[in-house]
Residue frames as a rotation matrix with the C-alpha (Angstrom) as fourth column:
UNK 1
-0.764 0.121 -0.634 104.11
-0.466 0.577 0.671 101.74
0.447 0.808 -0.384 102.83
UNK 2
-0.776 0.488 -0.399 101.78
0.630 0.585 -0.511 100.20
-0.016 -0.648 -0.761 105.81
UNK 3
-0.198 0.853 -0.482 99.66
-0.223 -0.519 -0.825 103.22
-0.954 -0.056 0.293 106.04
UNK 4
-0.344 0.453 -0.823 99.21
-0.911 -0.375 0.174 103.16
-0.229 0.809 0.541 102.09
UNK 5
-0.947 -0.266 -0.179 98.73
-0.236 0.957 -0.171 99.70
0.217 -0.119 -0.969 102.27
UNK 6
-0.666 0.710 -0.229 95.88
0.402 0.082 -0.912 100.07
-0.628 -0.700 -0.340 105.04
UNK 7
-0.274 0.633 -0.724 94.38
-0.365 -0.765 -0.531 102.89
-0.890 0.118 0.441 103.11
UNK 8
-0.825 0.323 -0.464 94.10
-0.354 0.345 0.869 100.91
0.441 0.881 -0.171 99.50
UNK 9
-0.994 0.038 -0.102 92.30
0.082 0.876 -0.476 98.40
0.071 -0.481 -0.874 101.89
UNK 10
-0.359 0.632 -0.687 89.98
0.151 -0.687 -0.711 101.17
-0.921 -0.359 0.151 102.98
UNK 11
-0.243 0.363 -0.900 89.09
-0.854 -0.521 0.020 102.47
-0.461 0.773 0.436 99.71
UNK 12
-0.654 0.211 -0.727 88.55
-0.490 0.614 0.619 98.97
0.577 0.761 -0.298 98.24
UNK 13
-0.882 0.347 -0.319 86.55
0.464 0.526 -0.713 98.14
-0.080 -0.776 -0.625 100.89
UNK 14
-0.342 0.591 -0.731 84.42
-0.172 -0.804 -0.570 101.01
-0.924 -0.069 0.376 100.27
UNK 15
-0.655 0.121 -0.746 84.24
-0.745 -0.270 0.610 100.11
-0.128 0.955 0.267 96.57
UNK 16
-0.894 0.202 -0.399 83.15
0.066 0.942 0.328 96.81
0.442 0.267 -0.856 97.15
UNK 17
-0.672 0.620 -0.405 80.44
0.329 -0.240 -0.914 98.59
-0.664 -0.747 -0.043 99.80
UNK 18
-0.455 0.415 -0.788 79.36
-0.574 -0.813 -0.097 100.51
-0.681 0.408 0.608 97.00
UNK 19
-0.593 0.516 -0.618 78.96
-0.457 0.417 0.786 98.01
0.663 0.748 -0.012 93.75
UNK 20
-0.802 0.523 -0.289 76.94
0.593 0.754 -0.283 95.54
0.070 -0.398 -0.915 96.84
UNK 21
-0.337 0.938 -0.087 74.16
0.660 0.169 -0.732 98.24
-0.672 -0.304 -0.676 96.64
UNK 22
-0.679 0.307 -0.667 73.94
-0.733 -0.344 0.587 99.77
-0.049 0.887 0.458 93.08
UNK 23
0.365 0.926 -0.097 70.87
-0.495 0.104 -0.862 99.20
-0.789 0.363 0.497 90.96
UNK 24
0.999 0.048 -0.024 72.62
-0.040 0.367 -0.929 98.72
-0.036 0.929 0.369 87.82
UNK 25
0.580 -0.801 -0.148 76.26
-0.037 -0.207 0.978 97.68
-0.814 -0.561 -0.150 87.70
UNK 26
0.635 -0.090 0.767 76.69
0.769 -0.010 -0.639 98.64
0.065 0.996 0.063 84.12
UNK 27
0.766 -0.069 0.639 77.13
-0.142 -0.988 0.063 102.46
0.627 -0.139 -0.766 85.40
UNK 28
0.796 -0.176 0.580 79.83
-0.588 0.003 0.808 100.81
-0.144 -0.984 -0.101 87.90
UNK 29
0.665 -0.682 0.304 82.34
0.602 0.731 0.322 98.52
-0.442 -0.031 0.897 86.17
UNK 30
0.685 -0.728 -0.026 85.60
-0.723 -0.676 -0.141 99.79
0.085 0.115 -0.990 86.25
UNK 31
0.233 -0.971 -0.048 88.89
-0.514 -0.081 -0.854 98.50
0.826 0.223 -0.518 86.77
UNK 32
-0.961 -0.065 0.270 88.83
-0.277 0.252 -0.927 98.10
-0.008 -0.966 -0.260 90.44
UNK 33
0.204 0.969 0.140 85.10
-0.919 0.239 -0.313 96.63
-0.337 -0.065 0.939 89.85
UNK 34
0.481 0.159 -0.862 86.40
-0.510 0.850 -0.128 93.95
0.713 0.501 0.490 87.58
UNK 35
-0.632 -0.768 -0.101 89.47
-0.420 0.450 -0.788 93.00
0.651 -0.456 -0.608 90.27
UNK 36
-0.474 0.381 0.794 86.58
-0.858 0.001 -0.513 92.84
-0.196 -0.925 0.326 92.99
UNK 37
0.413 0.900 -0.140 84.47
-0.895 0.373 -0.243 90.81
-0.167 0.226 0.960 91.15
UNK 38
0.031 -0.742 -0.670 87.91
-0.178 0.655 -0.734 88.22
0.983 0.143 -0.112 89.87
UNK 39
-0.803 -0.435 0.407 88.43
-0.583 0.434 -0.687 87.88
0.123 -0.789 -0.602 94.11
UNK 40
-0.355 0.597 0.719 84.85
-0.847 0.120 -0.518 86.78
-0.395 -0.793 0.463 94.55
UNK 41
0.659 0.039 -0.751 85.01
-0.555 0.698 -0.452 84.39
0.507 0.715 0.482 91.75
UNK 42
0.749 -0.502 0.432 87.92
-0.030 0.625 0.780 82.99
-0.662 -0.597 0.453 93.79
UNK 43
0.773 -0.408 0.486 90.39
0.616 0.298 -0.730 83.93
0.153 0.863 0.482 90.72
UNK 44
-0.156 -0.929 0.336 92.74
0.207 -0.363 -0.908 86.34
0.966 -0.072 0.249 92.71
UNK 45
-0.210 0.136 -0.968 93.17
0.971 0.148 -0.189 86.61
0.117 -0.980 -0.163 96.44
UNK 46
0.854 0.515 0.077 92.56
0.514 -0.857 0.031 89.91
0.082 0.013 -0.997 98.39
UNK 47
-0.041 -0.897 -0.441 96.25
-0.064 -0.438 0.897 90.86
-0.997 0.065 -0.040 98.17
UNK 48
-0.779 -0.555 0.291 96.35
0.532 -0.341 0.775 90.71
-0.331 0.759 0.561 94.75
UNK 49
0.251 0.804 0.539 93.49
0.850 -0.450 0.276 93.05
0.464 0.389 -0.796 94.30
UNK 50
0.950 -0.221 -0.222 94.87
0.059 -0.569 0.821 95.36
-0.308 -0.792 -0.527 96.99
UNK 51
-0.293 -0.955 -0.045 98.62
0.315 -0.141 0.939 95.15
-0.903 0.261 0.342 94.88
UNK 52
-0.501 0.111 0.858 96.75
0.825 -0.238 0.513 96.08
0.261 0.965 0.027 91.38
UNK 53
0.481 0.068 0.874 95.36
0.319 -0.942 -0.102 99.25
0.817 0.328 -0.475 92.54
UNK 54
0.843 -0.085 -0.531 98.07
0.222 -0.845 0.487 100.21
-0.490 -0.528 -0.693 94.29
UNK 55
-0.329 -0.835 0.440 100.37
0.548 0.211 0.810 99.59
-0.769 0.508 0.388 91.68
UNK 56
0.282 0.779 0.560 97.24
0.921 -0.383 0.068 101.71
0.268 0.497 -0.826 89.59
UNK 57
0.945 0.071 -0.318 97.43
0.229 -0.840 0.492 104.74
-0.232 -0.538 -0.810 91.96
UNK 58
0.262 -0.957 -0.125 101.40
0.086 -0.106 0.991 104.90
-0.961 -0.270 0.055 91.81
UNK 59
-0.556 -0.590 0.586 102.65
0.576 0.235 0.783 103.53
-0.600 0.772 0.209 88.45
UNK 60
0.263 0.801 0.538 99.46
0.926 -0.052 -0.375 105.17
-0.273 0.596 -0.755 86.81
UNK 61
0.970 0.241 0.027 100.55
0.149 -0.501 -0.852 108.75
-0.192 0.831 -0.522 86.39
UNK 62
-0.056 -0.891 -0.450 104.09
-0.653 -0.308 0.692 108.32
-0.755 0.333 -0.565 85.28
UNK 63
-0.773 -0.296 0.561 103.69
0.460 0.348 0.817 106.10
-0.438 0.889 -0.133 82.42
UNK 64
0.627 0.765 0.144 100.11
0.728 -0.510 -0.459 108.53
-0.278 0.392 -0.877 81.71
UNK 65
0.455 -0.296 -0.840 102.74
-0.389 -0.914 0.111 111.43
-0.801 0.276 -0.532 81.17
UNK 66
-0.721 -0.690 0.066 104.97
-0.109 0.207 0.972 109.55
-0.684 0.694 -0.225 78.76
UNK 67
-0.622 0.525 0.581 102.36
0.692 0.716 0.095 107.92
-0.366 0.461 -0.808 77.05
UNK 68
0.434 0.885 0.168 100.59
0.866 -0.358 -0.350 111.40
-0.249 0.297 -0.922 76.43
UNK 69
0.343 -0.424 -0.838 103.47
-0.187 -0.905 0.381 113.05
-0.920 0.026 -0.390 75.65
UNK 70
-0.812 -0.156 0.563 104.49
0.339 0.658 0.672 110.09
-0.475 0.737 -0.481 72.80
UNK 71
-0.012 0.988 0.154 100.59
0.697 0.118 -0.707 111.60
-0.717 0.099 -0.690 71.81
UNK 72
0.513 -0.016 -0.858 101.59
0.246 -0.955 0.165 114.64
-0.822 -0.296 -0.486 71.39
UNK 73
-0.327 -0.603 -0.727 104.34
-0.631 -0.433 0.643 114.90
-0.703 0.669 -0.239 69.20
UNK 74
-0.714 -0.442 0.542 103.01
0.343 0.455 0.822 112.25
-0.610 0.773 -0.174 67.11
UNK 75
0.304 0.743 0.597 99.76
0.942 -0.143 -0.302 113.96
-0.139 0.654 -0.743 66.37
UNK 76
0.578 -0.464 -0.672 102.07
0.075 -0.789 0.610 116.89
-0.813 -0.402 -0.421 65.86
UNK 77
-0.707 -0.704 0.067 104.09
-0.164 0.256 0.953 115.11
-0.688 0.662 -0.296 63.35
UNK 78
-0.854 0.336 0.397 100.85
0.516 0.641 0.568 114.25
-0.063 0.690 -0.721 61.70
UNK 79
-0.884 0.298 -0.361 98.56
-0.262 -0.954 -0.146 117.34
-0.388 -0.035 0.921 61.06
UNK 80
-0.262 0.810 -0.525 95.84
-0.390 0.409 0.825 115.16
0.883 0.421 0.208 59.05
UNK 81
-0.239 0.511 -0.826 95.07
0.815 0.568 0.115 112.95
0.528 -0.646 -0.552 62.05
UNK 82
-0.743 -0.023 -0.669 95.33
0.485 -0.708 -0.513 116.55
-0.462 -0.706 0.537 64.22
UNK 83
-0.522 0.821 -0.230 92.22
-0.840 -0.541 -0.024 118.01
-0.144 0.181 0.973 61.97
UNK 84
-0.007 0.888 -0.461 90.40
-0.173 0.453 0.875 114.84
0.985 0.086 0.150 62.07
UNK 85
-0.215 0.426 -0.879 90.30
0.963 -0.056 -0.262 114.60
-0.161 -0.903 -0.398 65.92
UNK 86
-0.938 0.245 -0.246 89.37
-0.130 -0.904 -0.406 118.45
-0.322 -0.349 0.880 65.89
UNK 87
-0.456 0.658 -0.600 86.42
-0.571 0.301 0.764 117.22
0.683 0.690 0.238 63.49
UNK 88
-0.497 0.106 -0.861 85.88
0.231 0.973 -0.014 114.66
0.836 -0.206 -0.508 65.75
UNK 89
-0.446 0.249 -0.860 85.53
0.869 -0.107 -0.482 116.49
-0.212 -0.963 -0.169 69.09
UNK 90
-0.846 0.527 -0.081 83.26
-0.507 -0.841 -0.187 119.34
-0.167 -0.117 0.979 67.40
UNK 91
-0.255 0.720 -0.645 80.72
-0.090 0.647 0.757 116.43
0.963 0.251 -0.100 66.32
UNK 92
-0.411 0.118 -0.904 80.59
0.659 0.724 -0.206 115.71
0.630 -0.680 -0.375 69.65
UNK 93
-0.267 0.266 -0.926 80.61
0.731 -0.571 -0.374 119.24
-0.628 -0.777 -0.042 71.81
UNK 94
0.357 0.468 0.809 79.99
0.932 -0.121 -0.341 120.99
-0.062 0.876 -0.479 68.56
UNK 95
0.373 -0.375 0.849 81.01
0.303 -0.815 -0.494 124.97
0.877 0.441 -0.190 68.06
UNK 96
0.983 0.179 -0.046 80.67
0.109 -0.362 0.926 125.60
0.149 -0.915 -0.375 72.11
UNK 97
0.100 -0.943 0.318 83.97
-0.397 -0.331 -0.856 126.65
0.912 -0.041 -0.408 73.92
UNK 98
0.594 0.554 -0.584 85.38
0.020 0.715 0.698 124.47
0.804 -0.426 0.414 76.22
UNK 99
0.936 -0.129 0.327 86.14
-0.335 -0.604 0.723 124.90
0.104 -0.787 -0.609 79.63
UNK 100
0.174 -0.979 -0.102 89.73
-0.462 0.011 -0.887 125.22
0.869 0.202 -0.451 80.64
């Protein structure tokens, strides 16, 4: 738990390297962009910025599997909504075949 601890540190350290010398931090605001920005406002210490993404990294893909399996069957159960997202995502990438 210390090393993963150390290593969030690291990596948010590195993020916070990064948004301090972007041009445009439009192309940059994420998640872990908004937490940085909420410590330097003085609205959450650096432990709690350093407990929300590691509670991100961990908790993030078990409740992504449920939550996209609950997807699944319901656009399953629901064949209209399943040809309007197919509609949807040829508008976008049109006829091409996409990669696997």
């Amino acid at each position: 738990s210390k090393d993963l601890k150390g290593a969030m540190e690291i990596l948010i350290e590195q993020k916070r390297q990064k948004l301090s010398t972007v041009d445009k931090l439009d192309d940059h605001m994420d998640f872990a962009s908004q937490l940085i920005f909420a410590q330097n406002r003085g609205d959450l210490t650096a432990e709690n910025v350093n407990q929300c993404v590691l509670e991100m990294m961990i908790a993030a893909p078990d409740t992504l599997s449920v939550t996209l399996f609950f997807m699944l069957v319901l656009i399953a159960e629901h064949p209209t909504v399943e040809e309007e997202m197919i509609r949807e995502i040829e508008t976008v990438t049109g006829k091409q075949e996409l990669p696997n």
